[in-house]
C-alpha positions as CSV (number, residue, x, y, z in Angstrom):
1,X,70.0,105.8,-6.9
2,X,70.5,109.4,-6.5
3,X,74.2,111.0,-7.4
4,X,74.4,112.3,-3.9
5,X,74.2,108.8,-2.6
6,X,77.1,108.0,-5.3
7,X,78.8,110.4,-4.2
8,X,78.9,109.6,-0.6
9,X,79.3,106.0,-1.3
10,X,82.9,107.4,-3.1
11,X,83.9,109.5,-0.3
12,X,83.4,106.3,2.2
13,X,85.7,103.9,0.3
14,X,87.8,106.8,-0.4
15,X,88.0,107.0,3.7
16,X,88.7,103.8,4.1
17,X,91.7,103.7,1.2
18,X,92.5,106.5,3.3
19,X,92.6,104.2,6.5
20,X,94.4,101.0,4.8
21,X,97.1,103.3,3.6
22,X,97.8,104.8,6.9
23,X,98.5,101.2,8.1
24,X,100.9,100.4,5.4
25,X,102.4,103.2,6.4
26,X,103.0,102.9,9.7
27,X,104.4,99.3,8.7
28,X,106.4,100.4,6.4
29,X,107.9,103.0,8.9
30,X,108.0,100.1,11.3
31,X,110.4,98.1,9.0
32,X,112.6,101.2,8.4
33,X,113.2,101.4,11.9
34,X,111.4,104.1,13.1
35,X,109.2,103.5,16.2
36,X,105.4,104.1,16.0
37,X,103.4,104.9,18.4
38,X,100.3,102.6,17.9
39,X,98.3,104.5,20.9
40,X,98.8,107.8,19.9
41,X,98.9,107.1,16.2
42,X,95.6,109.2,15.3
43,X,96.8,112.4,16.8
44,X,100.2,112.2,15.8
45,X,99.6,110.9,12.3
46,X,100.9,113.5,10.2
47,X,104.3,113.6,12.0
48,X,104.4,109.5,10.7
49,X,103.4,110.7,7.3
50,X,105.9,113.2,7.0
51,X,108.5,110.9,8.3
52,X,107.6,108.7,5.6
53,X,107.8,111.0,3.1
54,X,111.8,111.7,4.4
55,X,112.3,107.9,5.1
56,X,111.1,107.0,1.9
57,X,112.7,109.7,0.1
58,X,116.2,109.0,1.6
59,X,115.8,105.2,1.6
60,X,114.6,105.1,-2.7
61,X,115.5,108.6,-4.2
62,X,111.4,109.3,-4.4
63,X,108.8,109.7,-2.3
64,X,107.0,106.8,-1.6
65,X,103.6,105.6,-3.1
66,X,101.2,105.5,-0.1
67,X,102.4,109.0,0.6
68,X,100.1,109.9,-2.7
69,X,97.9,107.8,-2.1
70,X,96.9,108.6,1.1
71,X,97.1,112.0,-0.1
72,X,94.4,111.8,-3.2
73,X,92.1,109.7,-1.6
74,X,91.2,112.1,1.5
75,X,91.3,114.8,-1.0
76,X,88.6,112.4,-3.2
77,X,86.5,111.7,0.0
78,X,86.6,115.3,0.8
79,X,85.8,116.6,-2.3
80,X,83.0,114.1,-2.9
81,X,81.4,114.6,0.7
82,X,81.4,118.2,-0.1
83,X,79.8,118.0,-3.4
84,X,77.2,115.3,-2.3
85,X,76.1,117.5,0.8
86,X,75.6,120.5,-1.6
87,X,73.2,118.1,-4.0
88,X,71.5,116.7,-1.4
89,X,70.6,120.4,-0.3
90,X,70.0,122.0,-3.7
């Protein structure tokens, strides 16, 4: 198997931690009490994430875990798409 397939293989799961995390979080903001929009949840996604980054932060005293990790793995998937697409055209 060739790295580039590796690599894209990564960025994929790395999406779809991506995915599962949004969930939680919208969950967890449900539980707070703060209303989510389950229609428009895709376009106004980073408004839910930064209001869990406030919630979370006011709630515990830190910022809350799936904040990072929703964070670093978009940044792996991008990072790995990008460097698999350059491989596969070198």
């Amino acid at each position: 198997m060739e790295i580039s397939t590796v690599l894209l293989v990564v960025a994929v799961v790395s999406a779809l931690w991506g995915v599962v995390d949004s969930i939680l979080i919208a969950i967890a903001l449900d539980k707070w009490g703060v209303s989510v929009n389950m229609v428009l949840f895709r376009l106004l996604f980073f408004r839910y994430l930064s209001r869990y980054r406030q919630v979370s932060l006011r709630e515990t005293g830190k910022v809350g875990p799936l904040f990072y990790s929703f964070i670093i793995s978009m940044n792996v998937a991008l990072v790995c798409c990008i460097a698999a697409l350059i491989l596969k055209a070198i």
